[in-house]
C-alpha positions in Angstrom: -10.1 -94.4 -27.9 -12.1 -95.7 -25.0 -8.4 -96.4 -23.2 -6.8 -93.2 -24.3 -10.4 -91.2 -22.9 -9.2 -93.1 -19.5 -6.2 -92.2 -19.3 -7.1 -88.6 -19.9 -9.9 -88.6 -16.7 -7.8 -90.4 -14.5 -4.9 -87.6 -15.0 -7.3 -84.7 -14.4 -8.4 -86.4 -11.1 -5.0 -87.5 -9.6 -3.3 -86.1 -7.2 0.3 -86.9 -6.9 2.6 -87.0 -3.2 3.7 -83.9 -0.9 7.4 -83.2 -1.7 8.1 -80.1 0.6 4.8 -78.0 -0.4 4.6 -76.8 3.0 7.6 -74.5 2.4 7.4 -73.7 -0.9 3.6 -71.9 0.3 5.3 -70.3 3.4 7.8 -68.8 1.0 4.5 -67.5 -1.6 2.8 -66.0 1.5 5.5 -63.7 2.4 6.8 -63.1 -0.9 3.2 -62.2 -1.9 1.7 -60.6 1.3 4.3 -58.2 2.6 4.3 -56.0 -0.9 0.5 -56.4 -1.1 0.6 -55.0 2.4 3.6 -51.8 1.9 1.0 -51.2 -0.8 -1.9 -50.9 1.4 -0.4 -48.9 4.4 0.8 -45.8 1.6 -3.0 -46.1 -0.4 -1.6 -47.6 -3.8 -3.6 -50.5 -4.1 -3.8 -49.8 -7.7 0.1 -50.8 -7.9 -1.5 -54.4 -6.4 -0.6 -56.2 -10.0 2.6 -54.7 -10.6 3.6 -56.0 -6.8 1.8 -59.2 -7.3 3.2 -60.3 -10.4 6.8 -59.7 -9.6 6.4 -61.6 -6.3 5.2 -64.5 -8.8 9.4 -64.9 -8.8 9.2 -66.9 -5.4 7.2 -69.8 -7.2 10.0 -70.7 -9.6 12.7 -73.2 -8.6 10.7 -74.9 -6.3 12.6 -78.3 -6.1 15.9 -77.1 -7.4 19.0 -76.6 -5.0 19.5 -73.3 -3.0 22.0 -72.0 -6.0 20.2 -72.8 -9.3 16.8 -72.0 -7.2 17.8 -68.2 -6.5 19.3 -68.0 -10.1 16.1 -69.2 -11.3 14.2 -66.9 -9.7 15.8 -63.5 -10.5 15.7 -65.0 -14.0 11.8 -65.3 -14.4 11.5 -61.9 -11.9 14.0 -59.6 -14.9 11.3 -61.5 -17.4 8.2 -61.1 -15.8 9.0 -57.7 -15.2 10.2 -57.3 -18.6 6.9 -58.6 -19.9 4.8 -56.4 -17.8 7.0 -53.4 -18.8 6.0 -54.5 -22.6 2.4 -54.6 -21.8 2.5 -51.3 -20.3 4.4 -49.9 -23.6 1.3 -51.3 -25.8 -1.4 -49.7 -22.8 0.6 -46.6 -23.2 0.4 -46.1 -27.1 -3.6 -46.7 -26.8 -2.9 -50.1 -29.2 -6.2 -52.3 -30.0 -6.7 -55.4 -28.7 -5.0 -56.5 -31.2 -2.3 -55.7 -31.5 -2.0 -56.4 -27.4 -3.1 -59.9 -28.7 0.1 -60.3 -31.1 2.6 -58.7 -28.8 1.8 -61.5 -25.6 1.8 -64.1 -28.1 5.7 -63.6 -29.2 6.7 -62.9 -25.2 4.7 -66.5 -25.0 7.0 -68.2 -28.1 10.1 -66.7 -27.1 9.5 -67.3 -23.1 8.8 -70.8 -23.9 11.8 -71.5 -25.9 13.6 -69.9 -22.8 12.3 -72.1 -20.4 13.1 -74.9 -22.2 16.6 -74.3 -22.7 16.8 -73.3 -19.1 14.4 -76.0 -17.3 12.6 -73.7 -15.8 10.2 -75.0 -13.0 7.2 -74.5 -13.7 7.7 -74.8 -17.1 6.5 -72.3 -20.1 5.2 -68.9 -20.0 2.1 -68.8 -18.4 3.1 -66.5 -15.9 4.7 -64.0 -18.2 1.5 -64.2 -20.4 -0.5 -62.8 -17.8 1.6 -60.3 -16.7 2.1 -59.2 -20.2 -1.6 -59.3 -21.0 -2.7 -58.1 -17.9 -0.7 -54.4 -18.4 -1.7 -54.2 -21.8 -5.1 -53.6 -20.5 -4.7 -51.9 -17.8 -5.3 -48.1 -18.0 -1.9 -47.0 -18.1 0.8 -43.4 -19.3 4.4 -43.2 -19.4 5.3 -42.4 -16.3 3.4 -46.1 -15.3 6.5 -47.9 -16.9 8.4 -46.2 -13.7 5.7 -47.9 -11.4 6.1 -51.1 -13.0 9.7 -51.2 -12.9 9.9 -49.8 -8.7 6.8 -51.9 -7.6 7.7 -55.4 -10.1 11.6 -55.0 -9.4 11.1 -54.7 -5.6 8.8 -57.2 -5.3 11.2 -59.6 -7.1 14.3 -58.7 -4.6 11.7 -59.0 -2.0 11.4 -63.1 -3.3 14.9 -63.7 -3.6 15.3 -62.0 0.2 12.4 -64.4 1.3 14.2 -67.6 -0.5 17.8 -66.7 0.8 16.6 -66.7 4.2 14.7 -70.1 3.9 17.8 -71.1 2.5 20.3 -69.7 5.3 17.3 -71.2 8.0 17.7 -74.6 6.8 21.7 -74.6 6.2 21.2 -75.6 2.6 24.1 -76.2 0.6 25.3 -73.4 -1.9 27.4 -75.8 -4.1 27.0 -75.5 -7.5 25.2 -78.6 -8.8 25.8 -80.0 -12.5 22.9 -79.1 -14.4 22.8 -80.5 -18.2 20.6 -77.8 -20.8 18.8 -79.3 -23.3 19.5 -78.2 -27.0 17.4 -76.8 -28.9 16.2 -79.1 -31.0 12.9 -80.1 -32.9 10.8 -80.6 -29.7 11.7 -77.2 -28.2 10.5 -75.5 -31.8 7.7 -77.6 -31.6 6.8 -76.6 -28.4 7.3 -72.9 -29.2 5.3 -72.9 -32.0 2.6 -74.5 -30.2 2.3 -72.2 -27.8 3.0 -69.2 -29.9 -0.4 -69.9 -32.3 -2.7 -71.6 -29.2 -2.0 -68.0 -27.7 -2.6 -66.2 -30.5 -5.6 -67.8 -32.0 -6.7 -67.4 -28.4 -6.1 -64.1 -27.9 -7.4 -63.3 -31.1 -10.8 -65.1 -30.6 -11.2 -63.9 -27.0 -10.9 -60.2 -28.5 -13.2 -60.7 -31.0 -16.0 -62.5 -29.0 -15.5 -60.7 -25.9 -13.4 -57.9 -25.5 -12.3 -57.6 -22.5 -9.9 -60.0 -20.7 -8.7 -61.1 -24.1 -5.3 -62.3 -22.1 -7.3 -64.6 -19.9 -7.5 -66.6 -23.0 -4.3 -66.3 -23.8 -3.5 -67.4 -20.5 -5.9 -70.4 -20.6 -4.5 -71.7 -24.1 -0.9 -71.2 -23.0 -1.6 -73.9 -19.8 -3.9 -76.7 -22.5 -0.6 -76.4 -24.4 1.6 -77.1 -22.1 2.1 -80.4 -21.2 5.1 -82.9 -22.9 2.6 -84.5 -25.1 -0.8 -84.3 -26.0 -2.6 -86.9 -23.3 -1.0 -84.4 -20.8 -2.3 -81.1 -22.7 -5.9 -82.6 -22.8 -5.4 -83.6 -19.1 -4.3 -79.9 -18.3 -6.4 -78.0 -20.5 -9.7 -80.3 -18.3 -7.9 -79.1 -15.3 -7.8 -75.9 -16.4 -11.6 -75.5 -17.1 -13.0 -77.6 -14.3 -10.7 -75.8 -11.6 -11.9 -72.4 -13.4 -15.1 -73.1 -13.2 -15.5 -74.0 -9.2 -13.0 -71.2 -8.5 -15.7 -68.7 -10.2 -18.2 -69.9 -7.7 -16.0 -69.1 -4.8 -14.8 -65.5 -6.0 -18.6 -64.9 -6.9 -19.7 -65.1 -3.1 -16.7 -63.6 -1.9 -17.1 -60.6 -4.3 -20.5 -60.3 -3.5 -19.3 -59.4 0.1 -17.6 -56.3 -0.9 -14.6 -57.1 1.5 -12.3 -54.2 2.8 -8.9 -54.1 1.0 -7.6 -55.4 4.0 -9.4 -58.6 4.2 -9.4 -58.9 0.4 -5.4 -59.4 0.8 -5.6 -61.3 3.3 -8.0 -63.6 1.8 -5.9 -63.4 -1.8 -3.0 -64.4 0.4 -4.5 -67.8 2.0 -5.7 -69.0 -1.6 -2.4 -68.0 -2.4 -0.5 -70.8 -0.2 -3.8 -73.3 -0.7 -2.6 -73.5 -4.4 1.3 -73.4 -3.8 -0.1 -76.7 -1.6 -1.5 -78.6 -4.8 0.0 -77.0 -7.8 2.3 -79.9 -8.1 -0.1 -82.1 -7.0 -2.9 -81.5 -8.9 -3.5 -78.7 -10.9 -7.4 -78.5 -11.2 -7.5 -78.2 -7.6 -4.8 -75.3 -7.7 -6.9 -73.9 -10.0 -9.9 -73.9 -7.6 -7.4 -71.3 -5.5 -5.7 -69.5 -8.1 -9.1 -68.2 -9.6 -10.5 -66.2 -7.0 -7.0 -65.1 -6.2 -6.5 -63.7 -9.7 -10.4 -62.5 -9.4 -9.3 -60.9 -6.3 -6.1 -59.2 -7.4 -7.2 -58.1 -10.3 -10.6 -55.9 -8.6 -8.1 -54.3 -6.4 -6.5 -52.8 -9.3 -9.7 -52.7 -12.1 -12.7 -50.7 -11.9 -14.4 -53.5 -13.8 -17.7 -54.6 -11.8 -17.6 -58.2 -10.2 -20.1 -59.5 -12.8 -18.4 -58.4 -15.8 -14.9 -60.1 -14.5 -17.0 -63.4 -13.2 -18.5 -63.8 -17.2 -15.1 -62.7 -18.4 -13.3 -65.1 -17.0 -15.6 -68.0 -17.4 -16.3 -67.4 -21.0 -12.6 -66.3 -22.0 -11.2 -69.9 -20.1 -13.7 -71.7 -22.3 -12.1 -69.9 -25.4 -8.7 -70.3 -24.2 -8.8 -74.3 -23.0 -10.8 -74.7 -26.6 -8.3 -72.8 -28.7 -5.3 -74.7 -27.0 -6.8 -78.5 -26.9 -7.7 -78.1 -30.9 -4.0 -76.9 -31.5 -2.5 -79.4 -29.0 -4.5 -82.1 -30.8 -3.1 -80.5 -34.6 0.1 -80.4 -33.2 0.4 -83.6 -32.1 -1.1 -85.0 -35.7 1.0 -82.6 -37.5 4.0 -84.6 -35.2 3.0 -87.8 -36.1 2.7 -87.2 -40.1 6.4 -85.7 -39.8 8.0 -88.8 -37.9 6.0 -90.7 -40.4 7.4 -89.6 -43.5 
């Protein structure tokens, strides 16, 4: 137990080698920033998620070859897209929490069983689980699923411009490179089922305890659950919380300063390439980024005060990482007992 508590600490404080983050951050600062700032110049910084979220296209792919890269990436853009279009559908119809709750958790199954098949890079559905939970509660009519669609599908082309001409820059080779998909097997319906309850039960306590933000433990459950085995879910879910919680600290003073829009993207952007930097690395310190960023984002788009998204997002991460290490830890029992008998 003693070993097995090691190996767990020593994950959530390692920090693995550079392998070309440099770029892929470049890449995530113009991807990100140049929508963020179309958006500013015409006064729609209320579009900011829509634009955001599809930019999130750019981050896919990040050590694959020019061809499959690019491929990749308007892949995860049509779905994350798709999954904000859903969201909007359920903010449209007025649905409860609940029912917001059910909906991400089946775009979080049937995206994860997606990704397998297709290696995706990052893996799972995290992303798509925050855009999908992030519409559903934003204040939002019919004629937002046209907003959604313009804003998210031009930020997406915008990536793949952005990655074609890092591509075409460094004279990368187009060839198409042999890429064997994995079948879908026992550990791929494992894996969906995993993450289809941890973001359920998730979303389902967040709504129930909190209320508001419900997806941010949806979100949080979705990365405990996420790793190959269960020592690497209990090492991400730490990594999770820990980076959370210091990341809280830092959007706390900085939304205590009541930047201008302006500086608020600009800010959003730098903590944008700081994570792209350790993601890979490690991904509590990414963390330590991508939570003021998402703080950030998501006050230049909600009229929710700084201190009701600072406790939401500290109390619905604790739900979240909670919800998923208990069902990573079933799971993994539940794996055991099968290949036992």
């Amino acid at each position: 137990m003693a070993e097995s508590r090691g190996r767990v600490w020593t994950g959530v404080i390692r920090v693995g080698p550079r392998q070309g983050d440099h770029r892929v951050a470049v890449r995530a600062v113009l991807s990100v920033g140049m929508p963020l700032l179309v958006l500013l110049l015409i006064g729609r910084l209320d579009l900011s998620v829509y634009a955001s979220f599809g930019a999130f296209a750019a981050l896919y792919g990040r050590t694959d070859q020019p061809r499959p890269r690019v491929i990749m990436q308007a892949t995860a853009g049509a779905i994350l897209v798709s999954s904000m279009l859903i969201g909007t559908v359920v903010s449209a119809l007025s649905s409860p929490a609940v029912v917001g709750v059910v909906v991400v958790a089946a775009i979080a199954a049937t995206v994860t069983l997606f990704a397998y098949r297709s290696q995706w890079h990052p893996p799972g559905a995290l992303f798509a689980v925050f855009a999908g939970g992030a519409t559903a509660s934003l204040p939002a009519g019919w004629p937002s699923l046209l907003l959604v669609l313009f804003v998210g599908g031009a930020s997406v082309a915008w990536s793949l411009i952005v990655t074609v001409a890092f591509v075409l820059a460094r004279r990368g080779s187009w060839a198409r490179p042999t890429r064997p998909r994995p079948s879908i097997g026992p550990v791929a319906w494992e894996m969906t089922a995993t993450v289809g309850v941890a973001a359920l039960l998730a979303g389902l306590a967040g709504a129930l305890l909190v209320g508001t933000h419900w997806y941010w433990a949806m979100v949080g459950a979705v990365a405990a659950v996420g790793g190959a085995h269960v020592t690497a879910r209990l090492i991400r879910g730490a990594q999770r919380l820990l980076g959370t919680l210091l990341g809280v600290l830092i959007a706390a003073g900085l939304l205590a300063l009541h930047l201008p829009p302006w500086l608020t993207i600009l800010v959003a952007v730098a903590f944008q390439a700081l994570s792209e930097l350790f993601v890979g690395r490690n991904y509590g310190i990414a963390m330590v980024f991508i939570t003021p960023l998402a703080l950030l984002m998501i006050s230049l788009a909600s009229p929710a005060t700084p201190e009701m998204l600072l406790r939401d997002r500290v109390i619905e991460t604790i739900i979240g990482v909670a919800v998923g290490t208990v069902v990573a830890i079933v799971s993994a029992a539940l794996r055991r007992c099968t290949a036992g008998g």
